[in-house]
VMD Tcl script that draws the C-alpha trace (Angstrom):
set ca {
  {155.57 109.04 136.10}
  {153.70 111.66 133.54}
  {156.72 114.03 134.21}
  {158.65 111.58 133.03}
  {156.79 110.25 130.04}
  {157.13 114.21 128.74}
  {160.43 114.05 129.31}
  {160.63 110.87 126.92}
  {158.65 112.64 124.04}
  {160.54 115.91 124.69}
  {157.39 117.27 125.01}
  {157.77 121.25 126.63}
  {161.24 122.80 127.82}
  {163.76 121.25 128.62}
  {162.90 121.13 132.82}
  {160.28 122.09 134.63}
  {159.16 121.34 138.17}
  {156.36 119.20 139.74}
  {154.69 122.40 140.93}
  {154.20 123.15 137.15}
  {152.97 120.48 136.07}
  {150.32 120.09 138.98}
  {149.12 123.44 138.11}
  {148.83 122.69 134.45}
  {146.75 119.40 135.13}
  {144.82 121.74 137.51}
  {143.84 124.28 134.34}
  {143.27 121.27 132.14}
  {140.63 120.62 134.92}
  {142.38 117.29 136.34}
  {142.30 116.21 139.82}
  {144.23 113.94 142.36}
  {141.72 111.77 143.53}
  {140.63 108.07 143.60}
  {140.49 106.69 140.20}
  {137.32 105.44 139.46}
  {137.53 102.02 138.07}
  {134.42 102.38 135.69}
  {136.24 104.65 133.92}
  {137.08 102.28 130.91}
  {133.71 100.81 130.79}
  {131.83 104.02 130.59}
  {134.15 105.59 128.34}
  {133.45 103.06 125.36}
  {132.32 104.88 122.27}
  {128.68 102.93 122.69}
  {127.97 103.55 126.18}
  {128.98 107.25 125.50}
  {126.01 107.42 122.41}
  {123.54 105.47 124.97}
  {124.66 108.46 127.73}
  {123.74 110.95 125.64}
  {120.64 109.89 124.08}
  {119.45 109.06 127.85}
  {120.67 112.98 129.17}
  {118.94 114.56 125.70}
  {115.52 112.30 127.04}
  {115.43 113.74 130.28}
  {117.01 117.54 129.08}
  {113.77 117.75 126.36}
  {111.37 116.53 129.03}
  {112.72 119.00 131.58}
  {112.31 122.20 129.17}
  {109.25 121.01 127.42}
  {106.31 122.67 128.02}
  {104.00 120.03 129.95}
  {106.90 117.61 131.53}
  {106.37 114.40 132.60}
  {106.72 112.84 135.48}
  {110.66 110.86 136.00}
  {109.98 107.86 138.66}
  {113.58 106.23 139.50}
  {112.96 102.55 140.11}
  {115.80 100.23 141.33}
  {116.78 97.36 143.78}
  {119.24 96.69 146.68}
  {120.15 94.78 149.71}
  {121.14 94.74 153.42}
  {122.72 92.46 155.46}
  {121.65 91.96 158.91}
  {125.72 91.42 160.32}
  {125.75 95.14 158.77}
  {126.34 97.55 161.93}
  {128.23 100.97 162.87}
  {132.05 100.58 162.57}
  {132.45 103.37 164.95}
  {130.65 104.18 169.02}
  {131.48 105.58 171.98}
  {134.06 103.26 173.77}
  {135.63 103.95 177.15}
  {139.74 104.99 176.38}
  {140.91 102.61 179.03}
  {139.32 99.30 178.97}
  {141.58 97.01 181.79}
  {140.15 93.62 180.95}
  {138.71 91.58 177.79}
  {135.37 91.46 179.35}
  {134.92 95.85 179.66}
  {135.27 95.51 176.32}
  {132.84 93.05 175.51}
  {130.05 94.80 177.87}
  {130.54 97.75 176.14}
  {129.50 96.62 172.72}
  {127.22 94.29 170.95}
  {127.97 91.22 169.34}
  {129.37 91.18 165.65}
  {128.78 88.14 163.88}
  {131.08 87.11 160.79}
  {129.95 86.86 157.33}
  {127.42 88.36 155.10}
  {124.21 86.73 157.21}
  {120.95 87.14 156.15}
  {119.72 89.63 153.77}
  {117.02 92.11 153.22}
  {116.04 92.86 149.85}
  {114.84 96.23 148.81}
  {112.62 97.09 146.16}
  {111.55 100.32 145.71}
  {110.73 103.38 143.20}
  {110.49 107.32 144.07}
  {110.51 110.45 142.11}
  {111.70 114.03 143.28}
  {108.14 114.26 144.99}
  {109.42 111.31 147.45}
  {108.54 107.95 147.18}
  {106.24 106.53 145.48}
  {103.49 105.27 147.96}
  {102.68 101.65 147.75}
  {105.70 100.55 145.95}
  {107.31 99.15 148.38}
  {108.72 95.57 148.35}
  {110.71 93.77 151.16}
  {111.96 90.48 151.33}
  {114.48 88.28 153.08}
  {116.96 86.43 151.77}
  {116.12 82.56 151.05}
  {119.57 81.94 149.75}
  {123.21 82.25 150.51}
  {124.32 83.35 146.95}
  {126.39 86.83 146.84}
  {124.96 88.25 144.00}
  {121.12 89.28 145.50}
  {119.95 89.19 141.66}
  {119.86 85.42 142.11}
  {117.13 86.23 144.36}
  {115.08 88.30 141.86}
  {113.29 86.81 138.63}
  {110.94 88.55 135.51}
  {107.79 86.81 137.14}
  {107.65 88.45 140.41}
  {109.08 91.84 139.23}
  {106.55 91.95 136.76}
  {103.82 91.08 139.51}
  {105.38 94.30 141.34}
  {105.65 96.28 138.26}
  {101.45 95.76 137.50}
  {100.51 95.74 140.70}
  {102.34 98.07 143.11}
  {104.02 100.58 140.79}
  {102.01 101.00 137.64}
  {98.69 101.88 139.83}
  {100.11 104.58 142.03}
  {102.47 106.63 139.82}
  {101.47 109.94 138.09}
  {100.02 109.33 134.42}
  {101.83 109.36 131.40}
  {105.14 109.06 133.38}
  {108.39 108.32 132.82}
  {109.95 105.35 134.06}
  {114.26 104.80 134.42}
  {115.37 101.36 135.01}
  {118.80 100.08 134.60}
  {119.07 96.68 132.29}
  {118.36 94.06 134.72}
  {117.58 90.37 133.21}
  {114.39 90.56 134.94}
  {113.78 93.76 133.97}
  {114.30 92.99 130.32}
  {112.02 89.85 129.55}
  {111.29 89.30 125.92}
  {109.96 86.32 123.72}
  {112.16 87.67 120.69}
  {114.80 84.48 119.89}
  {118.63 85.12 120.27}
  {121.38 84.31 118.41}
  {122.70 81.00 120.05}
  {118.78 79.59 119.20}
  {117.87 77.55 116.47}
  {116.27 78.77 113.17}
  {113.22 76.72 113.60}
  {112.57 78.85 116.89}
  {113.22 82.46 114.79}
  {110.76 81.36 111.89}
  {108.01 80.66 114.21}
  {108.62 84.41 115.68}
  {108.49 85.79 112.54}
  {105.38 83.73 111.52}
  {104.01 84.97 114.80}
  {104.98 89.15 113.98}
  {103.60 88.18 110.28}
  {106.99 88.70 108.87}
  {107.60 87.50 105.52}
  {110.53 85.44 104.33}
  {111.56 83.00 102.21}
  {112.12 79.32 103.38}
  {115.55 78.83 101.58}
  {116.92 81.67 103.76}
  {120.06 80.36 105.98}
  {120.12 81.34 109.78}
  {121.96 84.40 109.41}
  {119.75 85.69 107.11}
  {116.91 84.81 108.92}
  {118.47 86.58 112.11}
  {118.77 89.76 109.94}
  {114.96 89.68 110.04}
  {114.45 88.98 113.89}
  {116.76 92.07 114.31}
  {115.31 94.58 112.12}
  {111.77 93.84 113.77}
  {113.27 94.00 117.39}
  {114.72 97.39 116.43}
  {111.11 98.95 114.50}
  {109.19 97.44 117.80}
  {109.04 97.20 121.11}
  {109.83 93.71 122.09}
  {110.50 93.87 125.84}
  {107.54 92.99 127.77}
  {108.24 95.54 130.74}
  {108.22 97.98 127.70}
  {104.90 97.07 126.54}
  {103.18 97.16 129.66}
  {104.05 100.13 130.86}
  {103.22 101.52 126.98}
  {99.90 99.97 127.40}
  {99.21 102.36 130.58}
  {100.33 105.47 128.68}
  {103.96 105.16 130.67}
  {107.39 105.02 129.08}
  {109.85 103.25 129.97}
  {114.22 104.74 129.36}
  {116.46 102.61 130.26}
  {119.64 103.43 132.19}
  {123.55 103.20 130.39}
  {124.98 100.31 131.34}
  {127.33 100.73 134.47}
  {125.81 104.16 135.14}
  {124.38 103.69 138.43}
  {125.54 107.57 139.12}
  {123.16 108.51 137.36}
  {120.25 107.00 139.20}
  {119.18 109.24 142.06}
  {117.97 106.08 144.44}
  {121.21 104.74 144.69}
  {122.27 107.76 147.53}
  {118.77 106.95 149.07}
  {119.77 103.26 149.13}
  {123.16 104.03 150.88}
  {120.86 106.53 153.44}
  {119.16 103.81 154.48}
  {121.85 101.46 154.62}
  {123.81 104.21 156.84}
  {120.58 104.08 159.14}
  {119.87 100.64 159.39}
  {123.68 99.36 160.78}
  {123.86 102.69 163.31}
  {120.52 101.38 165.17}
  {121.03 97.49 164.23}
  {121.68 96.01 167.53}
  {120.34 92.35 167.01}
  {121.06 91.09 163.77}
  {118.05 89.63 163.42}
  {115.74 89.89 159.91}
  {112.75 90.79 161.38}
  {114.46 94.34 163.12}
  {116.41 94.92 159.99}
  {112.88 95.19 158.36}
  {111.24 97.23 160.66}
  {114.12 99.65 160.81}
  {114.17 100.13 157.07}
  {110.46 100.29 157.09}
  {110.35 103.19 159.59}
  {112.95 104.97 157.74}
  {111.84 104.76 154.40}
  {108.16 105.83 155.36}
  {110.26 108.81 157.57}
  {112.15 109.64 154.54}
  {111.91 113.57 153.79}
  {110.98 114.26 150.33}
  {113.31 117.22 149.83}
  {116.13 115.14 150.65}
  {114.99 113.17 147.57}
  {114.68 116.14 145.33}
  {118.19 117.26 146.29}
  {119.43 113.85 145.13}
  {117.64 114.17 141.76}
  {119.10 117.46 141.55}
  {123.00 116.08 142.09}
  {122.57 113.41 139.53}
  {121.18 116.21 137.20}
  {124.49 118.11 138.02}
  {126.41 115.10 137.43}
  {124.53 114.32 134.07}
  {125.13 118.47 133.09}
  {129.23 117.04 133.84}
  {129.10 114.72 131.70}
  {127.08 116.43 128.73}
  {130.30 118.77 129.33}
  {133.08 115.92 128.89}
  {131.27 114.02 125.91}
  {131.72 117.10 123.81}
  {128.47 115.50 122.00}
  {126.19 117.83 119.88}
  {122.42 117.86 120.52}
  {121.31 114.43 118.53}
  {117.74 115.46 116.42}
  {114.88 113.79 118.02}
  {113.42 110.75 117.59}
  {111.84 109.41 115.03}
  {115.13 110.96 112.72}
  {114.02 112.54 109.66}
  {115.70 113.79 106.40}
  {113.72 116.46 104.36}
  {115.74 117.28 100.97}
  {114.32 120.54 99.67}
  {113.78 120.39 95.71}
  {113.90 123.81 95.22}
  {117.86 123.78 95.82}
  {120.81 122.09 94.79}
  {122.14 118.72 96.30}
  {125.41 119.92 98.28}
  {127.16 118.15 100.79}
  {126.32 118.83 104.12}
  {127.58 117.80 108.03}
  {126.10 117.84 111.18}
  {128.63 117.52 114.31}
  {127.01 115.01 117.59}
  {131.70 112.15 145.93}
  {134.81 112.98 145.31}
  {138.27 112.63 147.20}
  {139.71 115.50 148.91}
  {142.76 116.72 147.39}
  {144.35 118.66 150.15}
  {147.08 115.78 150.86}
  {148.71 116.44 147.48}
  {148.09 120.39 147.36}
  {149.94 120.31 150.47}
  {153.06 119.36 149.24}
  {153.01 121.95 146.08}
  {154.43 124.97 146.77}
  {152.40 128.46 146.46}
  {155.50 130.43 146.01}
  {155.52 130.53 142.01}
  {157.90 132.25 139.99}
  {155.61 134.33 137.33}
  {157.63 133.40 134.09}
  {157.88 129.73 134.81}
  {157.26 127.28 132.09}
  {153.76 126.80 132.56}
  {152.74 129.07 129.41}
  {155.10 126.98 127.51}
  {153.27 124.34 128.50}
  {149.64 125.30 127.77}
  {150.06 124.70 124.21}
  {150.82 121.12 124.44}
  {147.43 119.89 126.25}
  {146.11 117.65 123.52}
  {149.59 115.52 123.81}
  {149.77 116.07 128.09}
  {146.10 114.70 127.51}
  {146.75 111.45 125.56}
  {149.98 110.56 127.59}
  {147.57 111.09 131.03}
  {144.82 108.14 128.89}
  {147.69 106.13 127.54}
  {146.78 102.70 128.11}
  {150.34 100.20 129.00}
  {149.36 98.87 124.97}
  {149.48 101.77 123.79}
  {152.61 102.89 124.99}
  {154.43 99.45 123.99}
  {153.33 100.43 120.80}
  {154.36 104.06 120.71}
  {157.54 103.16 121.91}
  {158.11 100.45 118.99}
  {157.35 103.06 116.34}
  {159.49 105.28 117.74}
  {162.65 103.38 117.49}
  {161.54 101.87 114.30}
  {163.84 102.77 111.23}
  {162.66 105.45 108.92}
  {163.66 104.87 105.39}
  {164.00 108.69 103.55}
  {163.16 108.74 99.50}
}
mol new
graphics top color blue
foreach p $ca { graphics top sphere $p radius 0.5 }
foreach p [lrange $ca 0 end-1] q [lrange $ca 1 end] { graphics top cylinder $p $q radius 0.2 }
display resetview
């Protein structure tokens, strides 16, 4: 299909084989994998700035000279129907009933669920922390079972006592985890004037609502108006907030899918009660190192994408501008688990000629690069403009 696109844009020489365009995509540092469906979310020009203010956080508090503490909080589930899809079965099993004394029942569905809440660091897990609860509902999405009151409990009670001080603390964006009493947009303007009143905020009665908004957003952006925020601020902690759709880059997601890995290889029952006590044992087993080496691969992983952005270091916050009056006013810029490919490098060929087209090739990577991102619009629309008639003057 890309072969074939260059073809249409007579983009290269005339011909050249699959073999050379496979290694060119190799030394543009592509690879034939499984295409991560995030892809488009996380590529959008604001999630990219949010990235890269969250990796510059973390990079300044790693090479300053008294770092603070990073605790990784975050939540998840299991399902007690969750168990090994693989065991040790006889090869020749002569009747329906072998088969059924050699394994344990499977019931269908999701069942009930065991919900995980939990927060660790690359010293372990933090001790105390630790909230499990079953299921009381058969919705699929387990946030339904989660609310700001009793995360907040577990936020002031369990985490905030027993973490290091002046820590500090990643969360992803959560409804619960992002309770404010600032109004929104769809409210009405009675509700935003008695914020303002409340954050002593001048303005002027005759102001329509979108004026009035303008107000309730510049004081949301100069303060802190998320209560989780405040609290933790209050106890000398601070709280950095994860990119949307970037769970990658939240180390107790792989200890979430260790567990998970644990509890269906020894779940024989099904029942609630065993699911807890197996996750219990494990996570009180679990070996701190292992959860240093996962902080350490989603540090690689944020180093990768540091790489891809192509972002220059942003100055740190609070942003200031000092003009010099000594000198003249000149204008001035400042610039900002993987598949295994061995299926498809099996069918390439190693036998190269030397003076193949592939040289001729390197020089066209920024076009090879937009025809690989082309979106279906786009190319409807590239097409049009090519066939459109040029008028000469």
């Amino acid at each position: 299909m890309l072969r074939s696109k260059i073809k249409e844009q007579n983009i290269g020489p005339p011909s050249f084989s699959r073999d050379t365009l496979w290694r060119l995509l190799r030394n543009m540092g592509y690879k034939f994998t499984a295409i991560d469906r995030r892809i488009h979310l996380i590529e959008q020009p604001n999630i990219r700035l949010w990235r890269q203010k969250y990796i510059q956080r973390l990079n300044q508090n790693s090479t300053s000279d008294n770092p603070r503490p990073v605790i990784y909080l975050d939540e998840s589930w299991i399902g007690c129907n969750s168990v090994a899809v693989k065991g040790w079965m006889p090869k020749i099993m002569r009747t329906k009933r072998m088969k059924l004394d050699h394994s344990f029942p499977q019931k269908t569905g999701r069942g009930p669920r065991l919900i995980m809440l939990h927060a660790g660091s690359k010293d372990g897990f933090v001790p105390g922390a630790l909230l499990l609860k079953s299921s009381t509902t058969k919705d699929e999405d387990y946030h339904s079972e989660m609310d700001s009151f009793g995360f907040d409990n577990w936020f002031r009670k369990c985490l905030l006592p027993n973490i290091p001080p002046s820590s500090i603390i990643v969360m992803d964006n959560a409804s619960y985890h992002s309770t404010t009493d600032a109004p929104k947009s769809g409210d009405k303007i009675g509700v935003m004037k008695s914020w303002l009143k409340k954050k002593q905020i001048p303005f002027d009665q005759k102001m329509i609502k979108k004026e009035i908004w303008k107000l309730v957003m510049a004081e949301k952006k100069n303060a802190e108006h998320l209560f989780i925020d405040r609290l933790a601020k209050t106890h000398g902690h601070e709280v950095l907030r994860l990119p949307p759709y970037q769970c990658d880059l939240n180390p107790i997601e792989l200890v979430w899918g260790h567990i998970k890995q644990h509890v269906a290889k020894y779940n024989t029952t099904g029942k609630i009660n065993d699911i807890i006590e197996l996750a219990q044992e494990y996570i009180e087993a679990y070996d701190p190192d292992v959860w240093k080496k996962n902080v350490v691969h989603v540090e690689k992983i944020a180093n990768n994408y540091e790489i891809l952005d192509g972002f220059p270091t942003l100055p740190p916050e609070p942003f200031q501008i000092v003009i010099p009056l000594d000198v003249d006013d000149t204008d001035s810029e400042t610039d900002v688990s993987d598949s295994d490919d061995d299926s498809d490098q099996n069918e390439i060929s190693d036998d190269q000629d030397e003076n193949d087209p592939i040289e001729q090739l390197n020089n066209l990577t920024d076009e090879t690069h937009q025809l690989i991102h082309e979106t279906p619009t786009q190319s409807s629309k590239r097409r049009k403009q090519a066939l459109a008639p040029r008028v000469l003057f």
